[in-house]
Residue frames as qw, qx, qy, qz and C-alpha x, y, z in Angstrom:
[[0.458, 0.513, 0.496, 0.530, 6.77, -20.70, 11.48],
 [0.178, -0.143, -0.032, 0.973, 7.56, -16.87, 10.73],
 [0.399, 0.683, 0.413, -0.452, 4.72, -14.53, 9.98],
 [0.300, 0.649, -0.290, -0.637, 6.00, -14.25, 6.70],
 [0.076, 0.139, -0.925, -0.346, 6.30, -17.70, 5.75],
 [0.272, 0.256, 0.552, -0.746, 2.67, -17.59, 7.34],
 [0.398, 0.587, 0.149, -0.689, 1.54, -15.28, 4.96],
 [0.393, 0.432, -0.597, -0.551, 3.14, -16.53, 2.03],
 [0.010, 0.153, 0.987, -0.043, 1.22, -20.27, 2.86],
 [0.284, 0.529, 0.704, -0.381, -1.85, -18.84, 3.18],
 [0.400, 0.599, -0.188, -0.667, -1.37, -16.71, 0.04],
 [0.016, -0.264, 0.929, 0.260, -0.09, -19.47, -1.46],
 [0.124, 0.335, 0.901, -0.247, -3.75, -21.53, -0.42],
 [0.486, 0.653, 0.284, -0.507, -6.07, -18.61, -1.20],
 [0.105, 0.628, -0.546, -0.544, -4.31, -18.41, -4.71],
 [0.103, -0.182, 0.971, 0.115, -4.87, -21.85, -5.33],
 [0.203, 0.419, 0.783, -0.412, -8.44, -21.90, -3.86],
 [0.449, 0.674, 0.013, -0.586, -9.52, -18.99, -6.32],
 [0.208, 0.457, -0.708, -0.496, -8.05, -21.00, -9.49],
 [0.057, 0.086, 0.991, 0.089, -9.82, -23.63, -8.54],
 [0.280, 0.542, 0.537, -0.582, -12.84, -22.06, -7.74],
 [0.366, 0.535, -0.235, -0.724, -12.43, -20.50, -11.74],
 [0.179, 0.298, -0.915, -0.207, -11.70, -23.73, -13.02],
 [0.235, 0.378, 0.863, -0.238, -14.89, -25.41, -11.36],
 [0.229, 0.685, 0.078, -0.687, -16.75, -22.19, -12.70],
 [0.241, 0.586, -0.494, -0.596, -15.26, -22.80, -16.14],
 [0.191, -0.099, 0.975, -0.050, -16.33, -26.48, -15.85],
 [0.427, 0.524, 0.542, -0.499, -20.06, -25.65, -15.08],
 [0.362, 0.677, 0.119, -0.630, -20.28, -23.74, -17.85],
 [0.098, 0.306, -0.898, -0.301, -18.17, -26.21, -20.56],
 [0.739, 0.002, 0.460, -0.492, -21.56, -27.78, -21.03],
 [0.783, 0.510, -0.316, -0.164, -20.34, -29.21, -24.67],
 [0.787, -0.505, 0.264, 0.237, -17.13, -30.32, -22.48],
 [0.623, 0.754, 0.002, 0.209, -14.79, -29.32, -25.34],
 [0.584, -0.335, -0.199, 0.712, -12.61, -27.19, -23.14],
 [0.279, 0.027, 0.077, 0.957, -13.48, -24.29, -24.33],
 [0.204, 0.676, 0.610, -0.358, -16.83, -21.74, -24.08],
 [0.203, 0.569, 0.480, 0.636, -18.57, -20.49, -27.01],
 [0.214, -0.254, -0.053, -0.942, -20.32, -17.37, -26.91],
 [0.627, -0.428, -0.388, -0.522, -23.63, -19.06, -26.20],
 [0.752, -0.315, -0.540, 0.210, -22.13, -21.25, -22.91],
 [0.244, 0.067, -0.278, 0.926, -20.60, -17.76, -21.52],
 [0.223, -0.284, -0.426, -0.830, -23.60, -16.71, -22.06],
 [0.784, -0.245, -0.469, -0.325, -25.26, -18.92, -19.69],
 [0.777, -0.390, -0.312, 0.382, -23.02, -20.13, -17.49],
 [0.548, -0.195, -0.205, 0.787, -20.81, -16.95, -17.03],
 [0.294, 0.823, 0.431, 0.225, -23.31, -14.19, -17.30],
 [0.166, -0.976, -0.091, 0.107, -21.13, -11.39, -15.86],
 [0.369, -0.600, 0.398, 0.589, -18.13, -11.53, -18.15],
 [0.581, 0.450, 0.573, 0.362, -20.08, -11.97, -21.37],
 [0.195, 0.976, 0.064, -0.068, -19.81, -8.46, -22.15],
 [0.131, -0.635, 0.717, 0.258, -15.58, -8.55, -22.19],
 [0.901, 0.258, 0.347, -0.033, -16.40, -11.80, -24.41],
 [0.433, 0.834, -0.317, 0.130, -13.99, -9.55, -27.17],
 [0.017, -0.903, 0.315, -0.290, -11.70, -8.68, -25.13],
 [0.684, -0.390, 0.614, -0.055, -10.97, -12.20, -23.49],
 [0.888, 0.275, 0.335, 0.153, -11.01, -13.99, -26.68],
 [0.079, -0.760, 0.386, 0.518, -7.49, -12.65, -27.41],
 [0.412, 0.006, 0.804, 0.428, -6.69, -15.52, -29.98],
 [0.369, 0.374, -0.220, -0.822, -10.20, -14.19, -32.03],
 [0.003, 0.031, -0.992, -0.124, -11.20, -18.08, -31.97],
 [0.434, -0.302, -0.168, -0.832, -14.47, -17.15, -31.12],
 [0.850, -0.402, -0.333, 0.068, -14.25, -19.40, -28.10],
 [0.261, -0.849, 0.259, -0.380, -12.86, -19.02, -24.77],
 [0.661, 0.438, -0.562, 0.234, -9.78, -20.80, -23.24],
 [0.637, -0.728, -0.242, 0.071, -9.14, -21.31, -19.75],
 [0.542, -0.039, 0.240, 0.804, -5.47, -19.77, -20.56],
 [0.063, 0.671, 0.292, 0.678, -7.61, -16.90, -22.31],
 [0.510, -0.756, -0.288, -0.293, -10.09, -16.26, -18.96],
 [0.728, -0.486, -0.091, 0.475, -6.73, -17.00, -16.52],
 [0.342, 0.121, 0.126, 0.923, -4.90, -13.94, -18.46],
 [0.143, -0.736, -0.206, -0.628, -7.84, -11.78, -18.45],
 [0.588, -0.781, -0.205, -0.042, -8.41, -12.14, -14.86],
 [0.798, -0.112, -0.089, 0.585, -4.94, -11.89, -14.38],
 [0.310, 0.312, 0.179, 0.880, -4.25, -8.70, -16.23],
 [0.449, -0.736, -0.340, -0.376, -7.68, -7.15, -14.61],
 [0.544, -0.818, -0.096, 0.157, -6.28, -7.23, -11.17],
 [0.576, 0.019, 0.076, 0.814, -2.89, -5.94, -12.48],
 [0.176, -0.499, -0.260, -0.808, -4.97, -2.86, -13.83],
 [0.447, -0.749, -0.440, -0.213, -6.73, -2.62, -10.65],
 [0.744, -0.411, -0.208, 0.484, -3.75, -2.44, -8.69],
 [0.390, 0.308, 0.347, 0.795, -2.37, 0.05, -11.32],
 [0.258, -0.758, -0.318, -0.508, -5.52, 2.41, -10.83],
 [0.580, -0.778, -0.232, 0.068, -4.72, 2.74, -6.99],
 [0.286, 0.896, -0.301, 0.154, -1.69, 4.60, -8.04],
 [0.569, 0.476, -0.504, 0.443, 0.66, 2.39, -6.73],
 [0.523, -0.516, 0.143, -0.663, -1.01, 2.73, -3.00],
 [0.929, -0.347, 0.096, -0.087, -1.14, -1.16, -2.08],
 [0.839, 0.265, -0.275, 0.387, 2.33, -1.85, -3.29],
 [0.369, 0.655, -0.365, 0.550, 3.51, 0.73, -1.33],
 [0.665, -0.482, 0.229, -0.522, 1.95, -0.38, 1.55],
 [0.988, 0.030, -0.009, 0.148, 2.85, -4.10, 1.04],
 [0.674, 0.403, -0.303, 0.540, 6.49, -3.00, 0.53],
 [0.265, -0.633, 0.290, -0.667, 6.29, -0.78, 3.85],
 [0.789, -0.500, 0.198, -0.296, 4.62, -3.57, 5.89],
 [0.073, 0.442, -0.893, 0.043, 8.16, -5.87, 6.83],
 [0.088, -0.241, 0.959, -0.119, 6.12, -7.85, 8.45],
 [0.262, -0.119, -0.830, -0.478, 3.27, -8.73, 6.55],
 [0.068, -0.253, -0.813, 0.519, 0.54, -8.03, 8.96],
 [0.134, 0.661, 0.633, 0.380, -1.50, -5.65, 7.28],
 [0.350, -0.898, -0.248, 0.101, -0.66, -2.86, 9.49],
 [0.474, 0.603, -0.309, 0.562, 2.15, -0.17, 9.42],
 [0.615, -0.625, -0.322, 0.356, 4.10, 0.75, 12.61],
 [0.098, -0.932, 0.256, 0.239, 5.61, 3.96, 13.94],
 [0.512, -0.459, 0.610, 0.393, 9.09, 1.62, 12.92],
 [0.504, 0.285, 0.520, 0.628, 8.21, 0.31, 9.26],
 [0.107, -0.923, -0.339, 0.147, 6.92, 4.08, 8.84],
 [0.473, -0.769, 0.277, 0.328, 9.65, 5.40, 10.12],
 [0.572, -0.165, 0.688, 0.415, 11.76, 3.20, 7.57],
 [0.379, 0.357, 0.670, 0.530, 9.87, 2.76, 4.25],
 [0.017, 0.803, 0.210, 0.557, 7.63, 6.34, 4.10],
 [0.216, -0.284, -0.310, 0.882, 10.12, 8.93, 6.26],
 [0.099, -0.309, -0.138, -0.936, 7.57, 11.76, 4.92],
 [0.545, -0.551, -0.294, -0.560, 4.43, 10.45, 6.49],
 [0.499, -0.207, -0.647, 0.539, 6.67, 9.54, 10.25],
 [0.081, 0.017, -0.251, 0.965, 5.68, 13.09, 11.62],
 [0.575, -0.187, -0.296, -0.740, 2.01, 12.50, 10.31],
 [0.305, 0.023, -0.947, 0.097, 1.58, 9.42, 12.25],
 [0.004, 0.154, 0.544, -0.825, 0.01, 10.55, 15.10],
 [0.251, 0.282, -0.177, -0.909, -2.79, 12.46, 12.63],
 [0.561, 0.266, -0.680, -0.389, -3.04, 9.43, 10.54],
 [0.365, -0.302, -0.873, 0.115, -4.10, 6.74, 13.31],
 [0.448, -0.373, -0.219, -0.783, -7.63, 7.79, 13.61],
 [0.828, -0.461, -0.283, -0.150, -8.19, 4.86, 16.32],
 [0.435, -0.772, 0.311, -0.344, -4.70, 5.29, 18.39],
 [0.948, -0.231, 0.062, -0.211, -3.90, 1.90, 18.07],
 [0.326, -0.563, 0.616, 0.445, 0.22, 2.63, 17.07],
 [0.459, 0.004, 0.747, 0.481, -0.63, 1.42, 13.88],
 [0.582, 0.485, 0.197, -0.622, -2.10, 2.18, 10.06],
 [0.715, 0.339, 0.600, 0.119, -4.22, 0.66, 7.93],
 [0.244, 0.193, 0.647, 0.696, -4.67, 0.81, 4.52],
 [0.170, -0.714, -0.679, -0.030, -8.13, 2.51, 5.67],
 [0.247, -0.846, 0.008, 0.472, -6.63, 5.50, 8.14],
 [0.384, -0.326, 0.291, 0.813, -3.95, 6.16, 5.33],
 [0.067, 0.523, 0.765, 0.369, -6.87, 6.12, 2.42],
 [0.117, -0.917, -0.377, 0.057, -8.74, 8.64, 4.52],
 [0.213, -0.667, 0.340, 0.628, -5.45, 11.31, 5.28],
 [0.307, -0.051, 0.526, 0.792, -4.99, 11.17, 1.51],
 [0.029, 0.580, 0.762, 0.287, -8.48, 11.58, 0.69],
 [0.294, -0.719, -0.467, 0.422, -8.72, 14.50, 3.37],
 [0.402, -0.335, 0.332, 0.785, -5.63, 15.75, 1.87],
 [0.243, 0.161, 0.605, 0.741, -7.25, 16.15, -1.39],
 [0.096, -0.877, -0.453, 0.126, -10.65, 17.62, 0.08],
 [0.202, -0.913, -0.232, 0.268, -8.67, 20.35, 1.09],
 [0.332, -0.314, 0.441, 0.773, -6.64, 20.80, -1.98],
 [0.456, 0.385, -0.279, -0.753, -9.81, 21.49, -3.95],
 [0.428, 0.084, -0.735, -0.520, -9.81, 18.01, -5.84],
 [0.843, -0.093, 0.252, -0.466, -11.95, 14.94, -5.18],
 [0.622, -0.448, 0.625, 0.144, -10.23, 11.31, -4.86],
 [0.748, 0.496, 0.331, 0.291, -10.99, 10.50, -8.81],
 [0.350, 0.910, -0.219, -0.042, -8.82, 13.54, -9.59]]
């Protein structure tokens, strides 16, 4: 089996494992068993997403859906990704081969600007970077352009 068909089986598994894992979650807490969670069972059983209660109950049913809670969470890590300007995608679209690591070669290929930086940019030597060693060069970068990494 390729390392990409690899990855996409084990994404495939964790992906699965975390829906269930919301779905058992959303069980617990379905104490009426209705399918859906009032205010008061979020309350209880899900204390650390009653505050976004609004904001999940897109329909305005005053009850939660497991369709409601699977879009929120959805859209949440869309927006998270979003916020990292565009940083892991470009990294995911860099690594070819799905290893978490960049080489001098996908480098080389998907970001020609940072091939010359390489060197700079693997802080441990090891012919590769993470998502860590590039994180820090940008971060450095901005030190010494004045801003700080929220700018």
């Amino acid at each position: 089996m390729t390392s990409v068909r690899l990855f996409t089986v084990v994404a495939t598994l964790l992906a699965a494992s975390a829906a269930a894992a919301q779905d058992s979650r959303f069980a617990r807490a379905d104490t009426d068993r209705n399918g859906v969670l009032s205010r008061a069972e979020v309350d209880r059983g899900l204390p650390g997403i009653a505050p976004r209660f609004n904001e999940i109950d897109r329909n305005r049913d005053g009850n939660l859906s497991p369709d409601e809670l699977r879009a929120w969470s959805a859209n949440r890590k869309a927006a998270e990704r979003k916020s990292e300007g565009g940083f892991a995608e470009h990294f995911r679209r860099a690594d070819a081969n799905s290893d978490g690591a960049l080489t001098r070669a996908e480098v080389d290929k998907a970001l020609p600007r940072l091939g010359s930086k390489f060197d700079r940019i693997d802080a441990n030597g090891d012919g590769k970077l993470t998502q860590d060693e590039l994180r820090r060069y940008f971060d450095a970068k901005r030190t010494a352009r004045g801003k700080t990494s929220a700018s």
